[in-house]
C-alpha positions as CSV (number, residue, x, y, z in Angstrom):
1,X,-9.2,12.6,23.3
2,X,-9.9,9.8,25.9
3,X,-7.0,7.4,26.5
4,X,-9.4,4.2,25.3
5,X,-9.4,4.8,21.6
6,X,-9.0,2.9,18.4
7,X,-8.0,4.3,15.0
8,X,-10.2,2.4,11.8
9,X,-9.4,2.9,8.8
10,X,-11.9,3.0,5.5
11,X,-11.3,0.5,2.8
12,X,-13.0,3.4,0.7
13,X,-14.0,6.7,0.4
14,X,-15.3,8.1,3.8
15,X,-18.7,9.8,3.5
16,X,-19.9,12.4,6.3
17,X,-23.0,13.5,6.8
18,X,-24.3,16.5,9.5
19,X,-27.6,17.3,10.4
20,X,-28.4,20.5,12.8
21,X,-31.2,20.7,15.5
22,X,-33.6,23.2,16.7
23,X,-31.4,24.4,18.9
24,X,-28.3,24.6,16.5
25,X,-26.9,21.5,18.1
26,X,-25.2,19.2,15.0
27,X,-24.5,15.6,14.9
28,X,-23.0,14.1,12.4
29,X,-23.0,10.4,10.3
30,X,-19.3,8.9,9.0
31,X,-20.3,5.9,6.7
32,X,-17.0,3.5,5.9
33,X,-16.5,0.0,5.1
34,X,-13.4,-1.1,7.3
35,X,-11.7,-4.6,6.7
36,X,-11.7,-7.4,9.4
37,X,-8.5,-6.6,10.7
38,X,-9.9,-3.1,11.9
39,X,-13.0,-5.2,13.2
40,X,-10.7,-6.8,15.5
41,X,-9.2,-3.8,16.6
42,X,-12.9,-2.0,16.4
43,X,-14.2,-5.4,19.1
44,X,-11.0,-4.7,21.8
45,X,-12.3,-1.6,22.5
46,X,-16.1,-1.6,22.1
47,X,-19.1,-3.2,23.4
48,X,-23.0,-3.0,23.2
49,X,-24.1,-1.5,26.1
50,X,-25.5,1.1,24.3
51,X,-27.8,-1.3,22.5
52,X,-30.7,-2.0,24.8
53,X,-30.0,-5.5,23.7
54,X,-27.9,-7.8,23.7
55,X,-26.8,-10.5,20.7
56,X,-27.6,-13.9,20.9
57,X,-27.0,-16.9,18.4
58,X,-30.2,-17.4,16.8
59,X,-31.3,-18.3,13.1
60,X,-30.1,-14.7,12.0
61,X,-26.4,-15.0,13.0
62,X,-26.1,-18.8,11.9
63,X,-27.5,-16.7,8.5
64,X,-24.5,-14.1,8.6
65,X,-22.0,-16.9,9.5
66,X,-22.9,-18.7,6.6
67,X,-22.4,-15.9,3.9
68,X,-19.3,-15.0,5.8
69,X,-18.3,-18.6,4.9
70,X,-19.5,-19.5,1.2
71,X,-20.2,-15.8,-0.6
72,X,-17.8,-13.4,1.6
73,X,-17.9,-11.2,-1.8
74,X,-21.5,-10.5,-1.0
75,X,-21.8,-9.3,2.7
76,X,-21.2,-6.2,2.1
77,X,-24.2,-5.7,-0.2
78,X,-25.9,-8.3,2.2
79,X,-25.8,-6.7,5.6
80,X,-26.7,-3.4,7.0
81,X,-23.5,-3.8,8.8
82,X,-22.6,-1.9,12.6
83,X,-24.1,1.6,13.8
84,X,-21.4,3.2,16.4
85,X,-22.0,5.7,18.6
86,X,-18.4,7.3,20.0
87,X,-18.2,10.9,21.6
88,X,-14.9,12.3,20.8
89,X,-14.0,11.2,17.2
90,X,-11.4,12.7,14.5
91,X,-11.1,12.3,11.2
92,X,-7.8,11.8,10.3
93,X,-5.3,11.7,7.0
94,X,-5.5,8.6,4.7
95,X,-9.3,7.9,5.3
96,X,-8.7,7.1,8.7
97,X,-11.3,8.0,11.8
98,X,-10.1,7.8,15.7
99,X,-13.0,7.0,17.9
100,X,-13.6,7.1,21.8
101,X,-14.9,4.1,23.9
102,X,-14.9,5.1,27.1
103,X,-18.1,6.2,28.1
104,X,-19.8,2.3,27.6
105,X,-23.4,3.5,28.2
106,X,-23.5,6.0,25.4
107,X,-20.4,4.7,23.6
108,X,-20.7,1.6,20.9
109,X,-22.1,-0.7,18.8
110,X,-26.1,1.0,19.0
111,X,-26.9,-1.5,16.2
112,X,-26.3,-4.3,14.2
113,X,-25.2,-6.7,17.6
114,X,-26.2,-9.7,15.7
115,X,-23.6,-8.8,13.0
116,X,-21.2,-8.5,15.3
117,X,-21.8,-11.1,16.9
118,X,-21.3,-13.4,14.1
119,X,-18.0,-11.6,12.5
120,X,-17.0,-12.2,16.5
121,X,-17.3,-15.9,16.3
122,X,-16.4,-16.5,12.7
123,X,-13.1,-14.4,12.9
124,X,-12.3,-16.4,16.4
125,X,-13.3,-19.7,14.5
126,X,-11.2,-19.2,11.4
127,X,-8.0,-18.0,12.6
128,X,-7.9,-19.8,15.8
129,X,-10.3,-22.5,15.6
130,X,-11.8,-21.0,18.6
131,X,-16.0,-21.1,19.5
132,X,-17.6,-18.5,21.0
133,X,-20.8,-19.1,22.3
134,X,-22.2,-15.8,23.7
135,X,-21.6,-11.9,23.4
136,X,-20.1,-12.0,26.5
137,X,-17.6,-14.4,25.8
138,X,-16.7,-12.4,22.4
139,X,-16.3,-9.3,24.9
140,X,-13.7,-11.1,27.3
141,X,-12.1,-12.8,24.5
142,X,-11.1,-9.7,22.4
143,X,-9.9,-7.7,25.1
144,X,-8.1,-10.4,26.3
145,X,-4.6,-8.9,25.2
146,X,-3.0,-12.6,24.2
147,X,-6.2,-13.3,22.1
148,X,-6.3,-9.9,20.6
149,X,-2.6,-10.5,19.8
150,X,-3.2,-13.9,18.2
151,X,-5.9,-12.7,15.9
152,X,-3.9,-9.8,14.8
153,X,-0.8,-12.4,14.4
154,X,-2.9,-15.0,12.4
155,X,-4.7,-12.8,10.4
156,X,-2.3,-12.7,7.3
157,X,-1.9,-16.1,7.2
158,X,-6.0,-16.8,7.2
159,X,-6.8,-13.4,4.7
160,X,-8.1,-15.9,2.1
161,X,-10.6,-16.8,4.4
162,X,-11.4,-13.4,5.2
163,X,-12.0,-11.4,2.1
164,X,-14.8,-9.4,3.1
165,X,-15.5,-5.5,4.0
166,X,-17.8,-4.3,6.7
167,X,-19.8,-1.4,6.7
168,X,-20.0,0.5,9.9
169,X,-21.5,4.1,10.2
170,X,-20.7,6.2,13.1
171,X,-23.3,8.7,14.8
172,X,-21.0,11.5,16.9
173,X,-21.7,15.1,17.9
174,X,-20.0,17.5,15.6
175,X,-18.9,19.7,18.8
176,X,-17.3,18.4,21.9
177,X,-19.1,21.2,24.2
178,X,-20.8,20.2,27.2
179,X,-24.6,20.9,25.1
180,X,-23.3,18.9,22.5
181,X,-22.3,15.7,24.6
182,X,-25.9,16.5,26.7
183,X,-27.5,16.5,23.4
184,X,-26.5,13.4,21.5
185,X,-26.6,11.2,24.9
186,X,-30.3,12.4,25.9
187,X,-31.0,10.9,21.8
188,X,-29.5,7.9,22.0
189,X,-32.3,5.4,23.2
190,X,-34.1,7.3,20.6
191,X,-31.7,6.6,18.1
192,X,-30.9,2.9,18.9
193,X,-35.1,1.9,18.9
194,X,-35.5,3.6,15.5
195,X,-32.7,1.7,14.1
196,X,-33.7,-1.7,15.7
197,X,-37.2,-1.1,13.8
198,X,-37.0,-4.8,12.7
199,X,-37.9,-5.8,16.3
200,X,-39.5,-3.3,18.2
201,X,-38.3,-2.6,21.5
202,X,-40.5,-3.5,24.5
203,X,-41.0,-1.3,27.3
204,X,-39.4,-2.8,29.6
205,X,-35.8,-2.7,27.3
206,X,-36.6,0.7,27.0
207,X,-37.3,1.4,31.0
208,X,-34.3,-0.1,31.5
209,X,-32.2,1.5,29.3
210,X,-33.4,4.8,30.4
211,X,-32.2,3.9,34.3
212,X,-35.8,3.5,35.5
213,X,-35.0,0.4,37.0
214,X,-31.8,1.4,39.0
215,X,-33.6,1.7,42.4
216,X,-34.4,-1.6,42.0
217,X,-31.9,-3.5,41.1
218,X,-29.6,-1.8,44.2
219,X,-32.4,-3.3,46.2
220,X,-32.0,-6.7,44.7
221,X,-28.9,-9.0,45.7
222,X,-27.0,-12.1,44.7
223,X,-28.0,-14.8,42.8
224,X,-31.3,-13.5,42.6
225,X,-30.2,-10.3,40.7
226,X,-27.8,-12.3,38.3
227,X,-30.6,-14.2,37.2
228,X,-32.2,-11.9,35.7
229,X,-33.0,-10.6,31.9
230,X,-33.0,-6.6,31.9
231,X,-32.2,-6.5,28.4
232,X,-33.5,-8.3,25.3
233,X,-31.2,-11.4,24.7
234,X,-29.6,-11.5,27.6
235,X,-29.6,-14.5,29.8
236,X,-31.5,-15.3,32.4
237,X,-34.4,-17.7,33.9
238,X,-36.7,-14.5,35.2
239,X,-37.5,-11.4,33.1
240,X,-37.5,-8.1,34.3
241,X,-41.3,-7.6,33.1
242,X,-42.1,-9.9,35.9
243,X,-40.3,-8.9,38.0
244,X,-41.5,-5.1,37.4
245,X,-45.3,-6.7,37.9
C-alpha cells in the first residue's frame, strides 16, 4: 500500500460490486455513505485531477450549499454524491475501506467536483468561519496540516451543523497486477465522460486529458502558459480551443 493513504469509514452497510472484462480483467464498485468527518480526511489527501474538470462556484454549488444549510436530512437522497477512483484499496474490518492517492492523474474524485466543492466550502465556513472561493484554495487549505487539524478539532463542537451523510462510490481494479493497473488507467477518461453525462465533455477537455496537448504546453512559457484554461472550469482569460486553432 502507498504511503499517501486515508482510511474512510461507512456510516452503513458497504456494498461491492465487480464486473469482469473481455479479457478477464475485473474492476470493482464500493458504494458507502461516509460522515463529514471522513470527508475531511477523504479532501487531505485527494484531488480532482482525474476529473477533466475542474469545480467552480456556480448556481449548482450555491444549490448544494443551501440544502447543506436548511435540509441537511435530505442530501443524501438529494445528491449523487463523489465517484473516486484509487488504485490500491482494502477493505477493512468495521466497514472500513483504505484507499491510495498517490497517483493524482488516475487517482480521485472522477466525479461529483461540484459536490465537493460545496461540502469544501461549507465545512471550512461552519467550523471555522472560513471562505473559500475556488477548488484550488479548498486543495491548499485541507492539506494544510494546521487547517486540517482545526477542522478535525472543531468538528465535535459544530456536529449540529453537520448532520449529514455523503455518498461516495469508489471504482478500483480488483487485482493489483501490472494488467490490471494498465487496464483501469487506459478506462478512466472513459469512465469520468460517461459519468459527467450532464455536461458533455468537449474535445478539447478530452484531448487534454488524454496528454495530446503535452508537446505544447512544454513549448509554451510564463505568464502566457498560466493563463490559460486546459480544463473545463478552470481559470483563465484564453482557452485552450483557441489556442489549439
Amino acid at each position: 500500500m502507498n504511503a499517501k493513504s486515508v482510511i474512510l469509514k461507512s456510516e452503513n452497510q458497504t456494498q461491492v460490486s465487480v464486473t469482469r472484462s473481455i479479457e478477464g480483467i475485473c474492476i470493482q464498485k464500493i458504494v458507502m455513505p461516509i460522515s463529514p468527518l471522513s470527508f475531511i480526511n477523504l479532501m487531505h489527501h485527494a484531488d480532482s485531477k482525474v476529473n477533466p474538470r475542474k469545480a467552480k462556484i456556480n448556481p449548482i454549488v450555491k444549490a448544494i450549499e443551501e440544502t447543506l444549510q436548511f435540509s441537511p436530512e435530505l442530501y443524501f437522497f438529494s445528491s449523487k454524491g463523489i465517484l473516486l477512483s484509487s488504485i490500491y484499496v482494502d477493505l477493512l474490518d468495521r466497514n472500513r475501506v483504505r484507499l491510495s492517492f498517490s497517483e493524482e492523474e488516475m487517482e480521485g474524485i472522477m466525479d461529483g467536483g461540484h459536490n465537493a466543492f460545496a461540502l469544501c466550502r461549507f465545512i471550512a465556513n461552519v467550523i471555522n468561519d472560513d471562505n473559500l472561493i475556488t477548488w484550488d484554495d479548498c486543495i491548499r487549505y485541507y492539506r494544510n496540516e494546521d487547517t486540517f487539524a482545526s477542522l478535525k478539532v472543531g468538528y465535535e463542537s459544530h456536529i449540529g451543523q453537520l448532520k449529514f451523510s455523503i455518498p461516495i462510490e469508489v471504482i478500483a481494479p480488483v487485482d493489483k497486477d501490472e494488467a490490471s493497473i494498465e487496464y483501469f488507467s487506459n478506462h478512466i477518461l472513459e469512465i469520468c465522460s460517461a459519468r459527467n453525462a450532464n455536461v458533455s465533455l468537449n474535445e478539447a477537455t478530452k484531448s487534454n486529458k488524454e496528454g495530446l496537448y503535452e508537446d505544447l504546453k512544454r513549448c509554451l512559457k510564463g505568464s502566457y502558459r498560466e493563463n490559460i484554461a486546459w480544463r473545463s472550469g478552470e481559470p483563465g482569460t484564453i482557452k485552450c480551443d483557441d489556442i489549439v486553432a
